[in-house]
C-alpha positions in Angstrom: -27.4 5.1 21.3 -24.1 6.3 20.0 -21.6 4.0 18.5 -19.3 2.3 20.8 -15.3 3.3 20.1 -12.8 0.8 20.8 -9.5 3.1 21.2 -7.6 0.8 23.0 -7.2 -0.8 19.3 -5.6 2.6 18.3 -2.6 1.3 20.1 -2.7 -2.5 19.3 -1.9 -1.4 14.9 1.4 -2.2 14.4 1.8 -0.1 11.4 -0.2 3.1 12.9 2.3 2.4 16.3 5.7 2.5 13.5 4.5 5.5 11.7 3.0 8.0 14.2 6.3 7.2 16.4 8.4 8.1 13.7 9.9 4.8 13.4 10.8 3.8 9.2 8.0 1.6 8.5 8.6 -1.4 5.9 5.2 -2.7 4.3 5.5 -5.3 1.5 2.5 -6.9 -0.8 1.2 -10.0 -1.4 -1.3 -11.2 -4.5 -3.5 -13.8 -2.8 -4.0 -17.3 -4.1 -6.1 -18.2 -7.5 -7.3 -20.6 -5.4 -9.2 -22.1 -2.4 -6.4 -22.5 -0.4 -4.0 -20.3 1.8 -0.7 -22.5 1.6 1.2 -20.0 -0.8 0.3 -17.1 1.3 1.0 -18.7 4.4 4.8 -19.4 3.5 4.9 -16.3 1.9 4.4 -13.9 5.0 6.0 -16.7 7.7 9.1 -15.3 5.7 7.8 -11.8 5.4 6.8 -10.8 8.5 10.4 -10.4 10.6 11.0 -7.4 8.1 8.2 -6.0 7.8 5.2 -3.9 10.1 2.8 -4.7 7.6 1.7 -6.6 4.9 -0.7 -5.4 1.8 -3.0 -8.1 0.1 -4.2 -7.2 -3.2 -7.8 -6.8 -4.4 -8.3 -8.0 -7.9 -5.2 -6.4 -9.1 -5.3 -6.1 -12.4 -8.8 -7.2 -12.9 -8.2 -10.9 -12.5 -10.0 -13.5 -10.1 -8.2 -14.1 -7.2 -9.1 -14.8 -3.7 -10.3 -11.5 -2.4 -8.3 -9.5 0.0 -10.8 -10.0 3.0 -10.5 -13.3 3.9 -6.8 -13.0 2.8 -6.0 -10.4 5.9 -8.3 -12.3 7.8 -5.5 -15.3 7.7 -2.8 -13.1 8.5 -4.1 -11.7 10.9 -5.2 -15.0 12.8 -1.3 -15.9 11.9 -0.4 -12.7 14.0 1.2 -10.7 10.6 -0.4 -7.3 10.6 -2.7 -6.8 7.5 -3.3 -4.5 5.2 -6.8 -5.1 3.4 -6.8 -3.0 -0.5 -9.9 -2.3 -1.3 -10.5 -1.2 -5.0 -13.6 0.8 -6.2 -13.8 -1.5 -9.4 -16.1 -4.5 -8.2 -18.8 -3.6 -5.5 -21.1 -1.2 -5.0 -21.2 1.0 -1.5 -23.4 -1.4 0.7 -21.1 -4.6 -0.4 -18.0 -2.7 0.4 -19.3 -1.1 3.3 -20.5 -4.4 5.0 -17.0 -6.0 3.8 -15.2 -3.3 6.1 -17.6 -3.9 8.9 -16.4 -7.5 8.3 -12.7 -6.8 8.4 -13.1 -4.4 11.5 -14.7 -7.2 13.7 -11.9 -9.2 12.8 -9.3 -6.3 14.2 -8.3 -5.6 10.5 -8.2 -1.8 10.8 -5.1 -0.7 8.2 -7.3 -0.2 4.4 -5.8 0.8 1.1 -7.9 2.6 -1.1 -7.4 2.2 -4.5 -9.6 3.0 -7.9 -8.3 -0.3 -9.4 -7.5 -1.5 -12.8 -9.7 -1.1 -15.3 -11.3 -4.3 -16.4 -9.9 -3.8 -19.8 -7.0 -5.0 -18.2 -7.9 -8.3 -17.0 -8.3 -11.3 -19.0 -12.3 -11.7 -18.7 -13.5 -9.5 -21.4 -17.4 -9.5 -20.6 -17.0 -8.5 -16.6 -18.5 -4.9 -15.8 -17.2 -2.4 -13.4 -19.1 -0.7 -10.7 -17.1 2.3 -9.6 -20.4 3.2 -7.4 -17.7 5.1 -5.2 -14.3 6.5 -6.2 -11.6 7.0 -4.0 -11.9 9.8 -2.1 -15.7 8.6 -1.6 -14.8 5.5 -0.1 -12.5 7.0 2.4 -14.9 9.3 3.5 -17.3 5.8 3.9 -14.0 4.7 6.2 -13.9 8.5 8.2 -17.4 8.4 8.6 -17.6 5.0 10.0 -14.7 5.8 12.5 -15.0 9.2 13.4 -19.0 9.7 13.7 -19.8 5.7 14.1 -22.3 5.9 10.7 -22.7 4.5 7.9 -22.0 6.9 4.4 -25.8 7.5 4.4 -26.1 8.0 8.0 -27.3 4.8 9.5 -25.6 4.5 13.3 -23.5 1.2 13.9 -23.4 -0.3 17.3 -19.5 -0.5 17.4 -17.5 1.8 15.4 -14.6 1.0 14.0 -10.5 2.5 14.1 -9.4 2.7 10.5 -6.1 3.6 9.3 -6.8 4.7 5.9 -4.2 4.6 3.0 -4.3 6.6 -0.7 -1.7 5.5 -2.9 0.3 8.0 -5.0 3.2 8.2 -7.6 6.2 10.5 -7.2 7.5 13.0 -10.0 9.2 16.1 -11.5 6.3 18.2 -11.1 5.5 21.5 -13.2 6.2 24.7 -11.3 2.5 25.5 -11.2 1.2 21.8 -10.1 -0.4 21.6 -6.7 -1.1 18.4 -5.0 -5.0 18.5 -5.1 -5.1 15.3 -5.4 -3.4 14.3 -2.2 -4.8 17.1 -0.5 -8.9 16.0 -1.4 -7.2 12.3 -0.5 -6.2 13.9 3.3 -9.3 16.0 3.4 -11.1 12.5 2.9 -9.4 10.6 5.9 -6.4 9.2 4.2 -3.5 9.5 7.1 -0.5 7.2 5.2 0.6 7.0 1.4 2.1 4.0 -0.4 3.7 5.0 -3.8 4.1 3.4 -7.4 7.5 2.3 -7.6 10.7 5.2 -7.4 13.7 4.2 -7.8 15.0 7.6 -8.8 15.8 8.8 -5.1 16.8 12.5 -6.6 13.1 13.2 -8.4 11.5 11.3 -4.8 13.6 14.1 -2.8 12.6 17.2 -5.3 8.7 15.6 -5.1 8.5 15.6 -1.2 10.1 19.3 -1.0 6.7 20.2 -3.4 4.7 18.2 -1.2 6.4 20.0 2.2 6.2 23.0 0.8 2.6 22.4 0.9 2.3 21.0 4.1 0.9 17.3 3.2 3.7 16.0 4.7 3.0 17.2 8.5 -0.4 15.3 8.0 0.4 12.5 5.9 2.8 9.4 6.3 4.5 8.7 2.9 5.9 5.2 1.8 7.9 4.6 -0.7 7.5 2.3 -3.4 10.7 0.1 -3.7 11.6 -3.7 -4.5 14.6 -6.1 -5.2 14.7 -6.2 -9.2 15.5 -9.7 -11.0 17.2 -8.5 -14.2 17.6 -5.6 -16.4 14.5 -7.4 -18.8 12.1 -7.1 -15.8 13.2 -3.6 -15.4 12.5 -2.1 -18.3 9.5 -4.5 -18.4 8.6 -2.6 -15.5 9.6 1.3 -16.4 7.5 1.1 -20.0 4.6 -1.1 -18.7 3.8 0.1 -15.2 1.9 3.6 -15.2 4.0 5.9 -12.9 6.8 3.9 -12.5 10.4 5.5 -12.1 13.8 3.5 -12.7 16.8 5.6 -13.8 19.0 4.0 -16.7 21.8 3.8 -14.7 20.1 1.0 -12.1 18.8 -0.5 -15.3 22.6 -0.5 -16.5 23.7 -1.8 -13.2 21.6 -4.8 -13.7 23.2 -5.2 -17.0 26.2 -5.1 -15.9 25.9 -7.9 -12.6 27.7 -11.2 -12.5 24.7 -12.6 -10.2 21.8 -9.8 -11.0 19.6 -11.5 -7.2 22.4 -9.9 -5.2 23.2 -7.0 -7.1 19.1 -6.1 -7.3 19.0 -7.3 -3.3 22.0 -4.4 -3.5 20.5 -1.4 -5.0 17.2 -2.3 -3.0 18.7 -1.8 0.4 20.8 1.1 -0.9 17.2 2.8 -1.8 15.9 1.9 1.5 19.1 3.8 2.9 18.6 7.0 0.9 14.8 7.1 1.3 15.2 7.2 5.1 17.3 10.6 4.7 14.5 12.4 2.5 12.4 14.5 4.7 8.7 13.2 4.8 9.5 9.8 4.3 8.2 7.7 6.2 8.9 4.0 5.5 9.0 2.0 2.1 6.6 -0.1 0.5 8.1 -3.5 -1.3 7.0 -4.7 -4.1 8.4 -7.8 -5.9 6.4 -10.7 -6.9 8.0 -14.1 -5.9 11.0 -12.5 -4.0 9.7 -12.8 -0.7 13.1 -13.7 0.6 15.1 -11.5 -1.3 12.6 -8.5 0.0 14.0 -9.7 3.6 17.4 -9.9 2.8 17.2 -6.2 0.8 15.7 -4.8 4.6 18.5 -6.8 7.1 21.2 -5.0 4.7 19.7 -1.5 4.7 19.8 -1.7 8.4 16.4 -1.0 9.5 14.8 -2.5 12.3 
């Protein structure tokens, strides 16, 4: 007996619905609780979710115990805020992350972020081991081949297949004149059909990287968010630009922080201004916010830009 295909879910996905319509998607993340307890992330996407089409929850980022991002989408999606479950490579091997995506499909959690993940050198328990039994592009054909044939990886049939919306994440740059995207393009070949980025605040090097990525026809196939956020201060900037691989912040916005009587509103300000730019680069689709504690400020930094 084949796999049954719900495909009236295909037009129930919020995000999917935003970004195959052509509508600017916003998509914001959320680090779930070191904790047993979903207070924190409840009040945290009650204020997200008037901006937003979507919201990412975290999955061990950077290789510290939290509450894992299943039962975290789970909650939001019993709260009505449209999930999006990351699911890193790092932790479980191919039957524990398949059967925890079986899991999250019954539960109408379709939207998954594939990610490597950090490497446990990272995190703060020194004797934990990494698994890595897939890596990316292995996991999303797992997702594809659940979907599209109703199987398992190895083959085995499911009774109800699900409708996955698979994610790769990627970091804009000034690319050589002989690069190719063969990473995106193995990431498409795979199943991925949306793209969230490391953060660009640089909107002249996003522009120059999407013309590459045109040029090669990725972007007629894959949906590309941009990584954005509201900064706090010039400090955190920097912080951010030396420490986080791949990001992008020109001096100038750093300067700008600087510069700021109140830096909130001014980093609220060159937030929305992104958001404004990014929506005039052909082959972007939506942005992806990203700012630790500034829940409200990521709200206020979307009703400025304008886009509803």
């Amino acid at each position: 007996m084949l796999a049954r295909i719900d495909h009236e879910s295909l037009m129930s996905n919020p995000l999917r619905k935003s970004l195959e319509s052509g509508h600017f998607a916003i998509t914001a993340e959320l680090t779930p609780p070191r904790g047993a307890d979903f207070d924190t992330l409840t009040v945290a996407a009650k204020i997200l979710q008037p901006a937003v089409s979507a919201i990412n929850l975290t999955d061990g980022a950077g290789a510290r115990v939290r509450m894992s991002s299943l039962p975290a989408a789970i909650h939001l999606k019993q709260l009505g805020v449209e999930p999006i479950m990351q699911v890193t490579c790092r932790d479980r091997n191919r039957i524990a992350i398949q059967s925890d995506l079986l899991g999250a499909a019954a539960f109408g959690i379709e939207n998954i972020l594939v990610l490597t993940g950090d490497s446990v050198d990272a995190g703060d328990d020194p004797a934990a081991k990494a698994v890595f039994d897939f890596d990316s592009r292995s996991l999303m054909s797992a997702l594809s081949a659940m979907s599209k044939n109703g199987t398992t990886l190895s083959g085995s049939e499911l009774t109800t297949a699900p409708n996955f919306f698979i994610g790769a994440a990627d970091a804009p740059h000034d690319a050589s004149l002989d690069w190719r995207p063969d990473g995106l393009q193995s990431k498409q070949d795979a199943g991925a059909r949306f793209v969230q980025t490391q953060y660009c605040f640089d909107m002249e090097v996003l522009s120059r990287y999407m013309r590459r990525l045109a040029d090669q026809g990725l972007t007629e196939h894959l949906h590309f968010l941009v990584g954005l956020g509201p900064l706090r201060s010039a400090k955190g900037a920097r912080w951010m630009r030396d420490n986080l691989f791949g990001t992008i912040i020109p001096e100038g916005i750093i300067r700008r922080m600087e510069a700021a009587r109140d830096p909130r509103a001014e980093g609220i300000g060159i937030c929305a201004e992104l958001i404004q730019q990014a929506r005039e680069i052909n082959g972007v689709s939506g942005a992806h916010l990203m700012a630790p504690g500034l829940h409200q400020e990521m709200v206020e930094a979307v009703d400025r830009a304008g886009v509803s």
